[in-house]
Every structure is written in structure tokens, then in C-alpha cells.
VEXMI-294194 format. One record per residue (C-alpha): residue in one letter; x, y, z. Coordinates in steps of 0.2 Angstrom, whole numbers. Example, Ala and Ser with C-alpha at 12.3 -4.5 7.8 and 13.67 -1.06 7.14 Angstrom:
REM VEXMI-294194
['A',[62,-22,39]]
['S',[68,-5,36]]
This chain:
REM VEXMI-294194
['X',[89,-63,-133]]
['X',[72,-66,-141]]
['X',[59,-69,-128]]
['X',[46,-84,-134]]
['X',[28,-86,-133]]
['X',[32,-102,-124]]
['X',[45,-94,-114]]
['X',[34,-81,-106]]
['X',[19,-96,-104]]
['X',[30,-105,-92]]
['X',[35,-91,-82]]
['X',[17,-89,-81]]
['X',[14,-106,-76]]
['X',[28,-105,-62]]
['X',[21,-87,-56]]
['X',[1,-84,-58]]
['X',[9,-65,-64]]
['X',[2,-59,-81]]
['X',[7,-62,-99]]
['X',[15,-45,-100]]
['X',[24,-43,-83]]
['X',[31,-60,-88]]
['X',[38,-54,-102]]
['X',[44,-39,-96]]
['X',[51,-47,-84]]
['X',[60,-62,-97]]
['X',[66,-45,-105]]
['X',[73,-38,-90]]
['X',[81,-55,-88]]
['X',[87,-58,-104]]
['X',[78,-73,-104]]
['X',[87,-80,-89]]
['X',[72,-87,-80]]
['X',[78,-89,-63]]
['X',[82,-71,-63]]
['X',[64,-67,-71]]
['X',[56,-78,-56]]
['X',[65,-65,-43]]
['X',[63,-50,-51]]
['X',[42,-54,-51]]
['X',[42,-58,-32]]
['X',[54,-42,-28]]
['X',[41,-33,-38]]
['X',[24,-43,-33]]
['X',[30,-41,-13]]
['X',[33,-20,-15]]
['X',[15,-20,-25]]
['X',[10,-31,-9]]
['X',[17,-19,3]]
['X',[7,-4,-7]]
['X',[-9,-15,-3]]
['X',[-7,-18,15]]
['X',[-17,-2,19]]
['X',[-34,-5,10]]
['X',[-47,-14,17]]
['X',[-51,-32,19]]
['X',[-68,-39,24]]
['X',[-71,-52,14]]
['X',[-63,-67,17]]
['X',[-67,-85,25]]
['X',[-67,-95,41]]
['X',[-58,-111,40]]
['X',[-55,-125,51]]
['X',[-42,-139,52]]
['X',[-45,-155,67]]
['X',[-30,-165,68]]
['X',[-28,-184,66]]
['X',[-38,-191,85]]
['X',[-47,-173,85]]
['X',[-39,-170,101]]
['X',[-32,-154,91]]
['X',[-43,-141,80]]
['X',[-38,-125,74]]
['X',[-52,-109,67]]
['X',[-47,-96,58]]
['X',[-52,-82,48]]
['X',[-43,-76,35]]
['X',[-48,-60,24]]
['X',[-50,-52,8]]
['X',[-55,-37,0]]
['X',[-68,-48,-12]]
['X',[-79,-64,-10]]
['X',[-71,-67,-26]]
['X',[-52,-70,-22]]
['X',[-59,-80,-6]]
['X',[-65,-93,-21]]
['X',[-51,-97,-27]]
['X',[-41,-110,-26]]
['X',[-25,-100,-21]]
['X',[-34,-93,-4]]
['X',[-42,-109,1]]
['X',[-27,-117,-1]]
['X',[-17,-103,10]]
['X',[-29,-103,25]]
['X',[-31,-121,24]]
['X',[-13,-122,26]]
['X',[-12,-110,38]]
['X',[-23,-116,50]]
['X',[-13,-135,49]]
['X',[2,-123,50]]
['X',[-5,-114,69]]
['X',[-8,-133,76]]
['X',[9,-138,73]]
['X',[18,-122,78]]
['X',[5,-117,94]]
['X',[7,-97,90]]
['X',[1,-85,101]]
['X',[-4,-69,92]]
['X',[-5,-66,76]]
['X',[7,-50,77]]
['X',[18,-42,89]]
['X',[7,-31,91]]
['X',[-7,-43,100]]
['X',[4,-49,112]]
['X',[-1,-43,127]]
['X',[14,-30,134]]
['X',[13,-39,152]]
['X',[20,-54,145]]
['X',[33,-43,136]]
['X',[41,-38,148]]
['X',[39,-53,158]]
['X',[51,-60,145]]
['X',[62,-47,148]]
['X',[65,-50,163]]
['X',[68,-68,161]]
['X',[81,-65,147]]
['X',[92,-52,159]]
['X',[91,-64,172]]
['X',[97,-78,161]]
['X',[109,-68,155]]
['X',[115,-62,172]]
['X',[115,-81,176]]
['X',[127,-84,161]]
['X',[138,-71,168]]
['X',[136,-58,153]]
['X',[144,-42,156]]
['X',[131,-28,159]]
['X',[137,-18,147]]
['X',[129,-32,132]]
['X',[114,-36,141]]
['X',[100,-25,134]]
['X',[105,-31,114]]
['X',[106,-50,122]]
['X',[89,-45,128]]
['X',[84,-40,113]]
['X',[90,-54,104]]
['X',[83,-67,112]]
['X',[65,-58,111]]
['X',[67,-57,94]]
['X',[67,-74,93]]
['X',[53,-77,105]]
['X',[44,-66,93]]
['X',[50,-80,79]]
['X',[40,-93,92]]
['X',[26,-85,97]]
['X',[20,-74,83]]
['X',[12,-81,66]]
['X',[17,-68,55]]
['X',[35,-72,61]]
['X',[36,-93,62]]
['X',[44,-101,48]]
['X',[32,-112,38]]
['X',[30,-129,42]]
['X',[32,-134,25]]
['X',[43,-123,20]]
['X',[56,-117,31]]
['X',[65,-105,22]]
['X',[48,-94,20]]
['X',[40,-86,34]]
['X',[21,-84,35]]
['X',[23,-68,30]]
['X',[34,-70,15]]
['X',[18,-85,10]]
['X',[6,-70,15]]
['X',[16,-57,2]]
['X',[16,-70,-9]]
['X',[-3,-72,-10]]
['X',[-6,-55,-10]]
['X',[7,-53,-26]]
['X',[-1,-66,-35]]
['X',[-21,-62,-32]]
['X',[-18,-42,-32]]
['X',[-29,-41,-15]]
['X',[-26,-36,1]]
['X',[-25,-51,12]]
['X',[-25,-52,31]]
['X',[-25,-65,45]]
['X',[-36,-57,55]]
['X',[-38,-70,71]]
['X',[-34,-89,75]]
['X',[-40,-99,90]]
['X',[-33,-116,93]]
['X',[-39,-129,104]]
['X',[-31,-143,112]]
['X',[-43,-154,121]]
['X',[-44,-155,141]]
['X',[-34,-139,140]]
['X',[-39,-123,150]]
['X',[-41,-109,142]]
């Protein structure tokens, strides 16, 4: 199938990817541009991936207070250059992501803040729930491990679906933006406040 000029210009418009991995990827496709679309994010997420390692120190601190500011949100998001942290596309992100942590109340950014302590508190919980629910012993480590995992979905950001879009993750929107600005980008800290709550 011939590939268009015009063809490859709205997969551009639909992706932010470049005129010739558009087209490549229109080729690749065979012009299908649903199956163009998904080739560039598999490809844009492994190139992602690749830049997770270098580093990011650039960036921007943002802020959200909610309707009543009885709820505000800081956080700071980072780049490797002032000039991704213009554009539009990265404001847009941490603005987003900081209304995202007042709705959803995350703990950690990662599993790997979370504070082992509370870990293994958790544990303890789930086995005794468990136990409670009259699971055979044999089974309860991977019910354990189950319903941590999905703590893990509660409590870290990376790992919480998207408020407005629940079929992504934070961190499928994070490889997303990485994909399309060609910078590592990391959530580097968050602090939400609720008023008249201890800290």
C-alpha cells in the first residue's frame, strides 16, 4: 500500500513521533493506522526504558489546591533539560499528576520508598486475614502476595491507575511522556496536605 504524505501527517498528529518513524511505522503497518499507533508506543516505551538510567535534574515544581483549599498537592517532577520542562506536554503531565495524588492520596512514589516496617506490617495483616477466612496454610504466602500487590496498586503512584484514565497507569503516562519528549523523566517526590491533618 502507498503511505501518504497526509497519511503519515495524521499519525503525527495523533503521536508527537517524527515524520520518518511515522512512516516507517505506516509501512510496517501497511497503512493500518491503528496497528501504526501501537507499534510506536511498543517502540517509544523500549527507547523509554533505554533512558530511565541517565540523569534528570531539570524539571519543575508544581502545585494543585483543591476546590475549598482544604487540599493542596507539591510536587516535583524532573527532566534532563529546562527545555522539555517548557513544554506544554510536561506541564501538562505534572499538572495532572499532582490533581491525580489529591484524588488517589499515594504514599510513595515507588515501592521502593515505602518504608519496609510498614511492609511487613501488611503482611502480617494479610496472613491473618487470611487465616481468618480459613485458607489452608499451604496457599497463604501467594494470598499474601496478592493482596500486597494490590496494596502496592493503592499506595504507590507509579502503580495507581490514572484518574482520568483508568486503563493506564501512572507509569504507562510517565513512559508515554518520556517516548514522546526523548528525555528521561522522573517523579522525583510529592507532598500532599490535607488541612487540620497531622503530619
Amino acid at each position: 500500500m502507498a503511505i501518504s504524505a497526509k497519511m503519515v501527517q495524521e499519525l503525527r498528529a495523533k503521536t508527537n513521533v517524527g515524520m520518518m518513524d511515522c512512516k516507517k511505522a505506516l509501512v510496517e503497518s501497511d497503512g493500518d493506522m491503528d496497528k501504526a499507533i501501537e507499534l510506536l508506543r511498543t517502540r517509544g516505551v523500549a527507547k523509554a526504558e533505554d533512558r530511565a538510567h541517565r540523569t534528570a535534574k531539570e524539571g519543575l515544581i508544581t502545585s494543585y489546591i483543591h476546590t475549598g483549599s482544604k487540599l493542596g498537592v507539591m510536587l516535583e517532577v524532573n527532566s534532563e533539560t529546562d527545555f522539555v520542562a517548557r513544554t506544554d506536554q510536561f506541564q501538562t503531565f505534572a499538572r495532572d499528576l499532582a490533581m491525580h495524588i489529591a484524588a488517589s492520596a499515594p504514599i510513595a512514589v515507588s515501592r521502593d520508598q515505602l518504608d519496609e516496617a510498614n511492609i511487613e506490617r501488611e503482611r502480617r495483616i494479610f496472613r491473618q486475614q487470611a487465616l481468618d477466612e480459613g485458607k489452608p496454610e499451604r496457599v497463604l504466602d501467594r494470598i499474601v502476595e496478592g493482596r500486597l500487590e494490590k496494596y502496592y496498586q493503592d499506595v504507590c503512584l507509579m502503580e495507581q491507575p490514572f484518574v482520568k484514565d483508568p486503563d493506564k497507569t501512572v507509569r504507562d503516562l510517565l513512559m508515554d511522556l518520556i517516548a514522546q519528549c526523548g528525555e528521561n523523566v522522573t517523579v522525583r517526590r510529592f507532598e500532599r496536605f490535607v488541612l487540620g491533618e497531622e503530619s
